[in-house]
C-alpha positions in Angstrom: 62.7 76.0 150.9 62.7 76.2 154.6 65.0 77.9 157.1 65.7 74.4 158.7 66.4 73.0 155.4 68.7 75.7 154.1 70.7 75.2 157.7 70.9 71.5 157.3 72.8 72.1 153.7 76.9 71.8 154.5 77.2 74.6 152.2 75.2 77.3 154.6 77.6 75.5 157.7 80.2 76.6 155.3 79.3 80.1 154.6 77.8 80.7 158.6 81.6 79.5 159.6 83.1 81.9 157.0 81.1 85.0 158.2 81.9 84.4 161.6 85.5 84.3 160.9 85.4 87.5 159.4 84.1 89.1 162.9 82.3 92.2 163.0 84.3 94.1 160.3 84.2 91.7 157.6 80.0 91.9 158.4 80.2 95.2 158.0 82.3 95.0 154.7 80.2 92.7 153.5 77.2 94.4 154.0 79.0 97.6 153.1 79.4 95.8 149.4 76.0 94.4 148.5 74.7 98.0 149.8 77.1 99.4 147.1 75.8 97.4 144.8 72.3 98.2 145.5 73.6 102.0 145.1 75.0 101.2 141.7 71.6 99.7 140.6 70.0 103.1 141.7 72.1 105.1 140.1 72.5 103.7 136.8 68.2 103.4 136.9 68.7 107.2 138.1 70.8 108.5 135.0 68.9 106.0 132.6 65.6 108.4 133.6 67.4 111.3 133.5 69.0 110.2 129.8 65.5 110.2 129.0 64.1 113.0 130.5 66.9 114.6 128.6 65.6 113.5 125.3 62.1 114.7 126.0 63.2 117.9 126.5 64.8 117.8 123.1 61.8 116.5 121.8 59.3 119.6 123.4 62.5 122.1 121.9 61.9 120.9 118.6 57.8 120.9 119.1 58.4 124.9 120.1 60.0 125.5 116.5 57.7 124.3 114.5 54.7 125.8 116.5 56.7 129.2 116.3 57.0 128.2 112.5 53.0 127.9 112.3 52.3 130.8 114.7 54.3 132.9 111.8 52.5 131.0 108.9 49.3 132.0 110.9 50.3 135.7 111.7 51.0 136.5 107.7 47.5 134.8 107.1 46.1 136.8 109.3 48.1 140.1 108.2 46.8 139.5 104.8 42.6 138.9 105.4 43.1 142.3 107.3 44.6 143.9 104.6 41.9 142.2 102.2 39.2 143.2 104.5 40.4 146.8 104.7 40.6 147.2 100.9 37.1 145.5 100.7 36.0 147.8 103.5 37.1 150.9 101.8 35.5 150.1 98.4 32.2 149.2 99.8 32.7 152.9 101.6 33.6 154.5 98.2 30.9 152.7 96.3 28.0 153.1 98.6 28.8 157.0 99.8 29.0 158.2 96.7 
C-alpha cells in the first residue's frame, strides 16, 4: 500500500487529526509508550537468555562432578597398576639377583 493511499483512507484523516490534537506532549507520550514497549520486548528477550545461560551453567556444574567422579575412578586405577607394577618389579629383582 502506498503513502497516497494510506492518506486518502478517512481512518488515517482520523488518527493525523487526533495526534495533532494532542500537540507536542501527547507526541512525545505517545512515542514515549511504544518506546516502552519496545524496552519490554528487550528485556523479557534479555532475561529469557539469561534464564538460559543460567541453566547452562547448571548443566557444566553437574558435567564438573561426574568428571571429578572419573578423575577419582581413574586415580585409584592408576594407584593400583603402580602398586602392581612395584610388586612385579621387586619380584623380577628378587628372582633374577639371586
Amino acid at each position: 500500500m502506498d503513502p497516497a493511499t494510506v492518506l486518502a483512507a478517512p481512518q488515517a484523516y482520523k488518527i493525523i487529526e487526533m495526534v495533532l490534537s494532542l500537540g507536542a506532549i501527547g507526541i512525545i507520550l505517545i512515542f514515549w509508550y511504544f518506546d516502552k514497549q519496545q524496552i519490554d520486548k528487550t528485556l523479557a528477550q534479555y532475561r529469557e537468555d539469561m534464564q538460559e545461560q543460567r541453566r547452562m551453567y547448571e548443566n557444566n556444574v553437574e558435567l564438573v562432578r561426574l568428571y571429578q567422579g572419573f578423575a577419582g575412578d581413574l586415580k585409584d586405577i592408576i594407584v593400583m597398576n603402580t602398586t602392581v607394577m612395584t610388586k612385579l618389579v621387586d619380584r623380577i629383582d628378587k628372582e633374577v639377583c639371586k
